[in-house]
C-alpha positions in Angstrom: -13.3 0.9 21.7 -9.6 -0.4 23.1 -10.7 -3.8 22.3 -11.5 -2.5 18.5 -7.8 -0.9 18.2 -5.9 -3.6 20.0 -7.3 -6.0 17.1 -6.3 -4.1 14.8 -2.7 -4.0 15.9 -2.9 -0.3 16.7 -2.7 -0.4 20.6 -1.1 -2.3 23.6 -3.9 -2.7 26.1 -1.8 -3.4 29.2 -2.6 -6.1 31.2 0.3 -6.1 34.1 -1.7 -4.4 37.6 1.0 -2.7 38.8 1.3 -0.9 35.3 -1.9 -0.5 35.0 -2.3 1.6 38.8 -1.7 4.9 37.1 -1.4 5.9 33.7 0.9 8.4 35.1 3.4 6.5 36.1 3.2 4.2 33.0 3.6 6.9 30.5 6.9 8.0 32.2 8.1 4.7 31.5 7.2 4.2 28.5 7.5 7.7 27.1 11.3 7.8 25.3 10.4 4.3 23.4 6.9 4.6 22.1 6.1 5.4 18.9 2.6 6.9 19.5 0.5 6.8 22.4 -3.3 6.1 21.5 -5.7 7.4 24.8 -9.3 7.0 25.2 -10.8 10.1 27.1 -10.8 13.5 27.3 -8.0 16.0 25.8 -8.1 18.1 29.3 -7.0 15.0 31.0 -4.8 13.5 28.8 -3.2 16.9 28.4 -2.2 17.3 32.1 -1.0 13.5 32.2 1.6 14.3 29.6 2.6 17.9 30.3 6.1 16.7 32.4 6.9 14.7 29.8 6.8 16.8 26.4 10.0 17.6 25.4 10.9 18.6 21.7 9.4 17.5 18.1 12.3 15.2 17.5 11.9 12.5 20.6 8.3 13.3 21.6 5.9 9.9 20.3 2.6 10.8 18.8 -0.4 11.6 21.2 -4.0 10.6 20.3 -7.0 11.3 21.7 -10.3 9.4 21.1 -13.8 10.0 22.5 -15.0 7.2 24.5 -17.5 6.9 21.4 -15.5 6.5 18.7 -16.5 9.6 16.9 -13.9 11.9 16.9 -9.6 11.2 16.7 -7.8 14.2 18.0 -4.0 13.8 17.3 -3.1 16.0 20.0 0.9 15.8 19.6 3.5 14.5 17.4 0.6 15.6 14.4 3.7 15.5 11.9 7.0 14.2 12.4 5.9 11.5 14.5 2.6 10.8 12.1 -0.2 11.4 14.3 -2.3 12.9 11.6 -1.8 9.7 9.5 -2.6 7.1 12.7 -5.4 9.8 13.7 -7.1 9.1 10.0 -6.2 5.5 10.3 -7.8 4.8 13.3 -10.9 6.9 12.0 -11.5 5.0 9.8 -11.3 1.3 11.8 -13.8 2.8 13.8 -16.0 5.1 11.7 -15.2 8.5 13.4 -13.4 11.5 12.2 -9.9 12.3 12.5 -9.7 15.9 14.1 -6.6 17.8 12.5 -6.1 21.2 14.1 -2.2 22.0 12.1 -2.0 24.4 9.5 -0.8 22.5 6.4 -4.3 20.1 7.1 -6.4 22.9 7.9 -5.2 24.8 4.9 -5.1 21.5 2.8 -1.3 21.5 2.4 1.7 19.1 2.5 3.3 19.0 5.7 6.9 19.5 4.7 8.6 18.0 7.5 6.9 14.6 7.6 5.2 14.2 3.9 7.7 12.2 2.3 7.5 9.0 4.7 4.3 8.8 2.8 6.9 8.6 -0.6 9.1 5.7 0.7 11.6 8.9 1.4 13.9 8.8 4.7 13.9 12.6 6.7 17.3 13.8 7.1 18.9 16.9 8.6 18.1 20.5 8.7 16.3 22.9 10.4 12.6 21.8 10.3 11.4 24.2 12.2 12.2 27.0 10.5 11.1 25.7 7.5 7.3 25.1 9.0 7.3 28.7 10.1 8.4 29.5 6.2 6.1 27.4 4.8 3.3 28.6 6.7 4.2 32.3 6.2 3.6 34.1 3.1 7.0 33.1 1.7 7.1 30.0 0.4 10.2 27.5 0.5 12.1 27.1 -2.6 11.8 23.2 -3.9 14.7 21.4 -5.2 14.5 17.6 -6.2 17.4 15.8 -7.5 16.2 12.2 -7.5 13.2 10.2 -6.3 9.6 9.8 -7.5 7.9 12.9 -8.9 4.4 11.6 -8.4 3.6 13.9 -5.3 4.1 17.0 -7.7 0.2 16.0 -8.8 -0.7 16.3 -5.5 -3.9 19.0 -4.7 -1.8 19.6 -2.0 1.3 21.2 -3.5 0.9 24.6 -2.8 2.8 25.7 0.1 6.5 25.9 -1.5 7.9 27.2 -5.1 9.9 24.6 -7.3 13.7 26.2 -7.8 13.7 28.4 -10.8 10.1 28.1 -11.6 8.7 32.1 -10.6 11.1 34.9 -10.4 9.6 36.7 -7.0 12.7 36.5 -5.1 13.6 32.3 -5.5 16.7 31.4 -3.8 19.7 30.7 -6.4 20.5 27.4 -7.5 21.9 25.2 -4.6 20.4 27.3 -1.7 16.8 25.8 -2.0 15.0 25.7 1.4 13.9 21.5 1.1 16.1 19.5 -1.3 15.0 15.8 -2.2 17.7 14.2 -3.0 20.7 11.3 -2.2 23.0 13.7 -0.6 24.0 15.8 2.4 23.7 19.6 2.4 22.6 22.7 3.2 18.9 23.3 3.6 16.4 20.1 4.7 16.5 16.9 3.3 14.2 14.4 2.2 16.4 11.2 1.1 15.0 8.9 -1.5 16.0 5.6 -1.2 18.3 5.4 -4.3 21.7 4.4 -3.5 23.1 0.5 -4.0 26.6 -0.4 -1.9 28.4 -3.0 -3.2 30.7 -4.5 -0.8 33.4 -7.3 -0.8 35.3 -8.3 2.1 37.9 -11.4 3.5 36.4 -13.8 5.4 35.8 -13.0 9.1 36.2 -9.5 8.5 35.2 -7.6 11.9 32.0 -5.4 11.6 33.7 -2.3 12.5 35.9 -2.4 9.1 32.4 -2.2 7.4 31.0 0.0 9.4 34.0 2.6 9.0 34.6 1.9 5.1 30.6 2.5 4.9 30.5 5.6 7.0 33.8 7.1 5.4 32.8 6.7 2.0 29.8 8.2 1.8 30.8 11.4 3.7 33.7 11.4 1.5 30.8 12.1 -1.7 28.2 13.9 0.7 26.4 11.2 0.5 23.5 10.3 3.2 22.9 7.1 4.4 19.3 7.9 4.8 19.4 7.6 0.8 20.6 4.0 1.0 18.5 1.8 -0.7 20.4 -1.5 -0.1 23.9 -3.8 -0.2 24.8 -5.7 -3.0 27.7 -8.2 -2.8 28.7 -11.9 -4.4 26.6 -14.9 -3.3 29.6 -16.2 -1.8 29.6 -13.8 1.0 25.6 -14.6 1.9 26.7 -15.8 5.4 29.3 -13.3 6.0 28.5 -12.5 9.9 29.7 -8.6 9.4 27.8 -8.6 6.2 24.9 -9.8 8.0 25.1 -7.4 10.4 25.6 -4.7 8.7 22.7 -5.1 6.8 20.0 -5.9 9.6 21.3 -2.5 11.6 20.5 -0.3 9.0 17.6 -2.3 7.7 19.6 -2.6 4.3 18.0 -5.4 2.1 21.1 -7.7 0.6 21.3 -8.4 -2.9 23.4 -11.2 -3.7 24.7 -12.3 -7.1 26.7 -15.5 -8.6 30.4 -14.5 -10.2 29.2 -15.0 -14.0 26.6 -12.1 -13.3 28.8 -10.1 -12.1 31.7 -10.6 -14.5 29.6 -9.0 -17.2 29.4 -6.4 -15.9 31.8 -3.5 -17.1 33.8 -1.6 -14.1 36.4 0.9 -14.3 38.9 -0.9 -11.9 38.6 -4.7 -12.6 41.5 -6.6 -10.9 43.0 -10.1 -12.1 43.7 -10.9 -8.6 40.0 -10.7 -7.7 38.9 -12.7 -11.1 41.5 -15.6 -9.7 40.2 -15.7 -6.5 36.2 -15.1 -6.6 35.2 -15.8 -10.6 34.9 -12.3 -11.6 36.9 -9.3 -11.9 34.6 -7.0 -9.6 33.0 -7.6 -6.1 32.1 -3.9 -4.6 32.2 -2.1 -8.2 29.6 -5.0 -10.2 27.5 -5.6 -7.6 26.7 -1.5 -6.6 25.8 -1.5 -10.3 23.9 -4.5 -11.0 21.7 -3.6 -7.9 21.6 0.1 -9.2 20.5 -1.4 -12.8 17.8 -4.1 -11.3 16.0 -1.4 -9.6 15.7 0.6 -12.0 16.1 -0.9 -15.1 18.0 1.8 -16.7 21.8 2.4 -16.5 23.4 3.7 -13.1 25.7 6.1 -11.9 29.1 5.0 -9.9 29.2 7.6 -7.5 31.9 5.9 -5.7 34.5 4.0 -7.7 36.2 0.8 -5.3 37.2 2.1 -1.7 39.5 -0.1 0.3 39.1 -0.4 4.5 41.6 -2.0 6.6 41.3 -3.8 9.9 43.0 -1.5 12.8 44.4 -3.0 15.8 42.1 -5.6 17.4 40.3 -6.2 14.1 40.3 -8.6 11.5 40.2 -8.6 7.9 39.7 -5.9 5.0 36.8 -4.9 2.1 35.9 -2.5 -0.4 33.2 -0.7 -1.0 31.2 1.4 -4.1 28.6 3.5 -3.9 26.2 3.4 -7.5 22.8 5.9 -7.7 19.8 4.1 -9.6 17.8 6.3 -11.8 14.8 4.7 -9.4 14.1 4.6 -5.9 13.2 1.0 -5.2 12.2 -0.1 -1.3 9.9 -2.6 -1.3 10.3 -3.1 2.1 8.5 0.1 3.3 5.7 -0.2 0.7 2.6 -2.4 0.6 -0.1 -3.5 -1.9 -3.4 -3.2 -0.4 -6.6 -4.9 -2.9 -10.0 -3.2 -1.5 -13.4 -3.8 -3.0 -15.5 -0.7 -2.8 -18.5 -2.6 -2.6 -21.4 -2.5 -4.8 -21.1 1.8 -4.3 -22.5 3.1 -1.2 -19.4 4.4 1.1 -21.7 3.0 4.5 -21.3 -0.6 2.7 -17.6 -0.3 3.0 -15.6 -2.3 6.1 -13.6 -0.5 8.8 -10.6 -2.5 7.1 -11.3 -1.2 3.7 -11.5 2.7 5.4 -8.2 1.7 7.1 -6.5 0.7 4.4 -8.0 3.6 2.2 -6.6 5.9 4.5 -2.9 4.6 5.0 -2.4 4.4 1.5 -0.8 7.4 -0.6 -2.4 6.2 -4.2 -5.0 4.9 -5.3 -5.1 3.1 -8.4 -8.5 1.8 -10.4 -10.8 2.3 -13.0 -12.0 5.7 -12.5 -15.8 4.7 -12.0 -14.6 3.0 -8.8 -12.4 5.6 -7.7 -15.5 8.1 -8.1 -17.6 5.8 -5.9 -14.7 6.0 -2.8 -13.7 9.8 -4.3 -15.1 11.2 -0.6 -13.0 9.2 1.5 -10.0 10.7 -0.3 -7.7 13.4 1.1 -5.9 16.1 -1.0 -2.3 14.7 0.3 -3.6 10.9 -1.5 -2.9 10.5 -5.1 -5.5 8.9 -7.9 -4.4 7.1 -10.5 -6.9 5.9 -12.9 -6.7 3.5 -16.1 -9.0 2.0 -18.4 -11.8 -0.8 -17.6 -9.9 -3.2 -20.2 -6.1 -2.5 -18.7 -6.3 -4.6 -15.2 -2.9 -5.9 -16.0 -1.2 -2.3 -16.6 -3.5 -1.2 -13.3 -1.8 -4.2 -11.5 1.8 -3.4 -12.8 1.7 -0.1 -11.9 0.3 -0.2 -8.4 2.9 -3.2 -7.6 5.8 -0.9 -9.5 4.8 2.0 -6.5 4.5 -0.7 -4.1 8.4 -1.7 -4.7 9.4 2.1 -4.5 8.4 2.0 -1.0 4.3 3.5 -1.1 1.8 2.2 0.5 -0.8 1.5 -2.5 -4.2 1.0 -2.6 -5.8 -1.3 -5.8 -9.6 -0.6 -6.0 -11.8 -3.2 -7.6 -15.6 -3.1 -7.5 -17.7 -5.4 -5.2 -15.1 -7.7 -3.6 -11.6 -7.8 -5.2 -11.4 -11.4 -4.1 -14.1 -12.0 -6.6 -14.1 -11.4 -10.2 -12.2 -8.5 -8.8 -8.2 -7.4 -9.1 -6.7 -9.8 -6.5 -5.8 -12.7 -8.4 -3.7 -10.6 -11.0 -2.1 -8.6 -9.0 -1.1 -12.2 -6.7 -0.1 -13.6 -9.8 2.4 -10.5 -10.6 3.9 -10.5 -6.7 4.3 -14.4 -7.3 6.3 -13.9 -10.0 8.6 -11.2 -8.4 11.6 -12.5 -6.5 11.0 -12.7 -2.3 13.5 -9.7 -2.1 11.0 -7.3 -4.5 8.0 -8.5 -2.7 6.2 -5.3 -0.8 3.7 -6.5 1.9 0.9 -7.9 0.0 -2.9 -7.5 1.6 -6.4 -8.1 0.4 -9.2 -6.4 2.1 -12.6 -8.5 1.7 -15.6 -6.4 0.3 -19.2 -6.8 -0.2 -20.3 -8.5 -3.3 -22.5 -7.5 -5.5 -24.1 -11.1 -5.4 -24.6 -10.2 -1.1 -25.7 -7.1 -1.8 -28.3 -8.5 -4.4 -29.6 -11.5 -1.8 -30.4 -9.1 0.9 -32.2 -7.1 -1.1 -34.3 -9.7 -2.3 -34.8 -11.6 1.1 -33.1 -15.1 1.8 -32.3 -16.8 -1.6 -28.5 -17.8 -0.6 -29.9 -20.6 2.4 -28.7 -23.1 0.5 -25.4 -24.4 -2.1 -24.8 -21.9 -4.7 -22.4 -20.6 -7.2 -21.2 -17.9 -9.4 -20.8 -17.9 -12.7 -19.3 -15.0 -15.4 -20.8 -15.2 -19.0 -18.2 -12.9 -20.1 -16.0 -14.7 -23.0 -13.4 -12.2 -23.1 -11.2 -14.0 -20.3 -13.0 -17.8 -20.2 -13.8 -19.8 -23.7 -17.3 -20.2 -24.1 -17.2 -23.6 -24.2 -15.9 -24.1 -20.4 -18.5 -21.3 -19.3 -21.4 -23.9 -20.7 -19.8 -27.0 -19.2 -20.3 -25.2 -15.6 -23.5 -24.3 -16.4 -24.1 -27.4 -17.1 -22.8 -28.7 -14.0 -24.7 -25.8 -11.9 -28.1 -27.0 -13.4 -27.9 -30.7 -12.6 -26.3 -30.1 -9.1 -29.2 -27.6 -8.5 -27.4 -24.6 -7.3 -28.5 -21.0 -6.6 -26.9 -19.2 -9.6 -25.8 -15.7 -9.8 -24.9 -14.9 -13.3 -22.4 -11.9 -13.3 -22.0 -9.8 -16.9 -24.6 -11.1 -18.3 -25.2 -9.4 -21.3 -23.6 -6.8 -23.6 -24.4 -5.2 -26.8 -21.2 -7.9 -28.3 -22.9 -10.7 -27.1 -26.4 -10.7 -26.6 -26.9 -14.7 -27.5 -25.5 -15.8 -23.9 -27.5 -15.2 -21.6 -30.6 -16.7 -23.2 -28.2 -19.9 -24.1 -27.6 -19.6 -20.0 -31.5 -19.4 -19.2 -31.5 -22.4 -21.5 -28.9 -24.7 -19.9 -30.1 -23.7 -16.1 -34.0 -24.5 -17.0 -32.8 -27.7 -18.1 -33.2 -28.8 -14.3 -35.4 -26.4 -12.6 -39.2 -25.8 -13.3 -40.2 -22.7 -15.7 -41.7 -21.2 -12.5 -38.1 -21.4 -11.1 -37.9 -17.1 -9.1 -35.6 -14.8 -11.2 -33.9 -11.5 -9.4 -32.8 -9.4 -11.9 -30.7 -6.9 -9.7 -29.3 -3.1 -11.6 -26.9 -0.9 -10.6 -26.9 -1.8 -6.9 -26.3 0.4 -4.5 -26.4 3.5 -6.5 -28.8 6.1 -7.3 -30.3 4.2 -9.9 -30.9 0.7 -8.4 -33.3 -1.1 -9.7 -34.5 -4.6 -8.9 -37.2 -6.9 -10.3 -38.5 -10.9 -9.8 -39.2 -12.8 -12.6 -39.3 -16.4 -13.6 -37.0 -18.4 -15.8 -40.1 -18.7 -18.3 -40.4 -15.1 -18.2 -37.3 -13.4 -17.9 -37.2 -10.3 -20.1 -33.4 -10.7 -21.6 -33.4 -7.2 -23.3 -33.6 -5.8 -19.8 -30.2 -6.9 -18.4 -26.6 -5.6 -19.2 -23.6 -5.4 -17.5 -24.6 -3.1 -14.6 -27.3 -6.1 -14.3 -27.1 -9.5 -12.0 -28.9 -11.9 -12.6 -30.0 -14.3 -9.2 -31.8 -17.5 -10.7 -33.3 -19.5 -7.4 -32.9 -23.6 -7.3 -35.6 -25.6 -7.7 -37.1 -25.1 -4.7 -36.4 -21.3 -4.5 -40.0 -19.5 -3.9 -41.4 -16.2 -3.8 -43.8 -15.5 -0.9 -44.9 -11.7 -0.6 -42.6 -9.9 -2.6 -39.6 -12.1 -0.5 -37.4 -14.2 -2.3 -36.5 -17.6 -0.8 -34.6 -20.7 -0.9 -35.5 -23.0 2.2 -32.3 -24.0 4.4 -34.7 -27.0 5.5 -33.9 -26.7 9.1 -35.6 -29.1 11.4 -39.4 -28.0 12.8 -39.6 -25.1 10.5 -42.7 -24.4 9.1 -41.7 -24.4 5.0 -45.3 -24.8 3.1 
């Protein structure tokens, strides 16, 4: 079981003896930096061994618990704010157990207020969270008020523990008094922060990191403005190896968008300075940039919260810089989200791979065709969103899940089969390709099991030897090119699986296929005809090339043709590997 999550990057099996002594000892050390702290054993145990060390929801690391059997994940602490309900479903899924969750917004199927919108690319920021849980799970519910930031979680079957401002008049809170705002600034209330501000900045040379840091910190209290909301800093490429910049940027975790002077020059400010145009090629440093980033992550035009602030270097320091402060209409944080392409296999959930479960659970929307999504639909929870397009729109499906990705959600794609094969991988590289390095969200693809796998054990062993795949759908590939590798399949003998084989638009190919492929093989040459596999309604069949019946195939059908020494021996079919002393007759 450790050896299962430490693979998987989800625990530190710890190797050094005199650590290892007592766990004690070990989890006093370790205790005020860990993140979460995974144990396999019993909750009794566990409890007792971490007793001295709780101390409140804010500093306290996520506790786990895990049978030695894998079958059950009991987040025993840190269930919200520290996400050990989310790791507790992860890890359930890598090992194909259930995730235990004993709080009230899971039991009850409801958002957890206080730790839902890390899932949303959202930062939390202050208030009293506490009180709010107790409110939330209390028959008065929260008053809701969202000021910027995706709206997507509003579809959520998991909504139902708080009242949007305004929206039912049983005693609401007036305007500016909601209980949970989402939003870019500071306030009353609790706040979840959207990551939807842009700072441009412009400084002298060698200007010391503590003008930045003062100029930044100053500003935005000066608009109520939390840095929590910050999406990122944008100056002029001239300033790319500014060490203060630098800085800056890596301790917050800021991304830096930089810009050449004839990009920002067009773009209109309302304090442009000649001075600045003499010296750096445009007009505008803090004021251009702030927008331009504000504009590119959004494309839509921005708000200048904060028009040009200067900072000063005080006694010891160096230098000088301005700084403005634009809101994008957008959140945008590719950073924090990820793109995650998952096959769901030919259907059956117990065909899936830990990974795929992992990934399935981590992510806060799925996007597919809505026949795959109804194959996975029991793996998803009410706090995961589904977002479902047409069989024909694998582009807009792609553009859509990367667009989330970029806002900072974790995203799950869903092909069919494996979405490294005829599946939705290659698009959706093609799309991150194209986006620049700094709008790239962590890209993963999760293998799945093919249809063509799925089909061979079924039938026996009839992938022993070379084979190859081969789409005769037209709509993406010229027929011509599809014939010229069926050409090339027949006379270098291979196995052939024939994927979409035949619709009711083009019912001609697959005979034309039969043709080409028999043009090398005997008519004697086993045929699998394989239908809806996995499902229900599977249904599978041997022929031979002579008497394959074409009006029983269509696109729920593959189509398995052996090579020429492919056989079928009691029911099994086979295509000998030819390994040395084996008994082939």
């Amino acid at each position: 079981m450790l050896q299962r999550l430490r693979q998987a990057g989800l625990v530190h099996v710890v190797r050094d003896p005199e650590e290892a002594e007592a766990s004690a000892p070990w989890l006093a050390r370790h205790w005020g930096t860990a993140d979460a702290v995974v144990a396999v054993g019993a909750c009794g145990l566990v409890t007792r061994l971490i007793a001295p060390l709780v101390g409140d929801k804010q500093s306290d690391p996520a506790v786990l618990v895990v049978d030695p059997r894998g079958r059950f994940v009991v987040p025993l602490l840190g269930g919200h704010g520290a996400g050990g309900d989310r790791l507790a479903e992860e890890i359930a899924a890598l090992v194909g157990g259930q995730a235990v969750l004993t709080g009230a917004g899971a039991s009850q199927g409801r958002l957890p207020l206080d730790a839902f919108g890390q899932a949303w690319g959202w930062r939390r920021g202050a208030g009293d969270w506490r009180s709010l849980m107790v409110e939330a799970a209390g028959d008065c519910r929260p008053v809701l008020r969202q000021e910027e930031g995706t709206t997507l979680w509003e579809e959520l079957e998991a909504t139902g523990n708080f009242k949007t401002e305004g929206g039912e008049a049983d005693g609401s809170k007036a305007h500016g008094e909601a209980a949970l705002v989402i939003g870019p600034r500071s306030g009353a209330g609790c706040r979840w922060h959207p990551p939807s501000l842009w700072l441009g900045i412009g400084c002298e040379r060698d200007t010391s990191l503590p003008v930045l840091e003062r100029l930044v910190a100053q500003g935005l209290a000066q608009q109520g403005l939390a840095p929590e909301a910050v999406a990122g800093l944008a100056s002029i490429d001239r300033k790319g190896d500014e060490p203060a910049l630098l800085a800056l940027a890596e301790q917050h975790g800021w991304p830096l968008r930089l810009y050449d002077a004839a990009t920002l020059a067009a773009v209109t400010v309302p304090h442009p300075s000649e001075a600045v145009a003499r010296e750096m090629g445009t007009p505008s440093v803090a004021e251009a940039a702030a927008l331009q980033a504000a504009w590119e992550a959004a494309s839509e035009a921005p708000r200048l919260l904060l028009e040009k602030r200067i900072g000063r270097a005080a006694t010891g320091e160096r230098g000088a810089a301005t700084l403005a402060v634009a809101l994008a209409t957008r959140q945008w944080a590719p950073q924090r989200g990820s793109l995650h392409l998952v096959g769901s296999g030919p259907g059956p959930i117990d065909l899936l791979s830990g990974d795929a479960r992992r990934a399935l659970a981590t992510a806060t929307v799925w996007v597919g065709y809505g026949l795959y999504l109804d194959l996975l639909e029991p793996l998803r929870r009410p706090d995961q969103l589904r977002r479902e397009g047409r069989l024909t729109e694998e582009r807009a499906r792609c553009a859509e899940a990367l667009d989330l990705a970029r806002q900072g959600l974790d995203v799950a794609l869903i092909s069919s089969g494996d979405s490294g094969i005829y599946g939705m991988a290659g698009l959706a590289l093609e799309l991150w390709l194209q986006l620049p390095v700094l709008d790239r969200p962590a890209f993963t693809v999760h293998p799945g099991l093919s249809a063509l796998q799925l089909a061979a054990a079924r039938a026996g062993a009839p992938l022993m030897h070379d084979f190859c795949t081969i789409s005769l759908s037209d709509r993406l590939t010229p027929w011509e090119v599809i014939e010229r590798r069926l050409k090339g399949a027949a006379s270098g003998d291979f196995v052939v699986a024939l994927y979409n084989p035949r619709s009711l638009g083009r019912p001609w190919q697959l005979g034309r296929a039969i043709e080409l492929l028999g043009e090398g093989r005997p008519a004697s040459t086993p045929v699998l005809l394989a239908r809806q596999l996995g499902r229900a309604e599977e249904a599978l069949s041997l022929h031979t090339l002579g008497t394959l019946p074409e009006d029983k195939v269509d696109m729920l059908t593959l189509v398995l043709v052996g090579n020429s020494s492919t056989r079928i021996q009691d029911g099994r079919m086979v295509t000998p590997r030819g390994y040395p002393g084996a008994a082939l007759a």
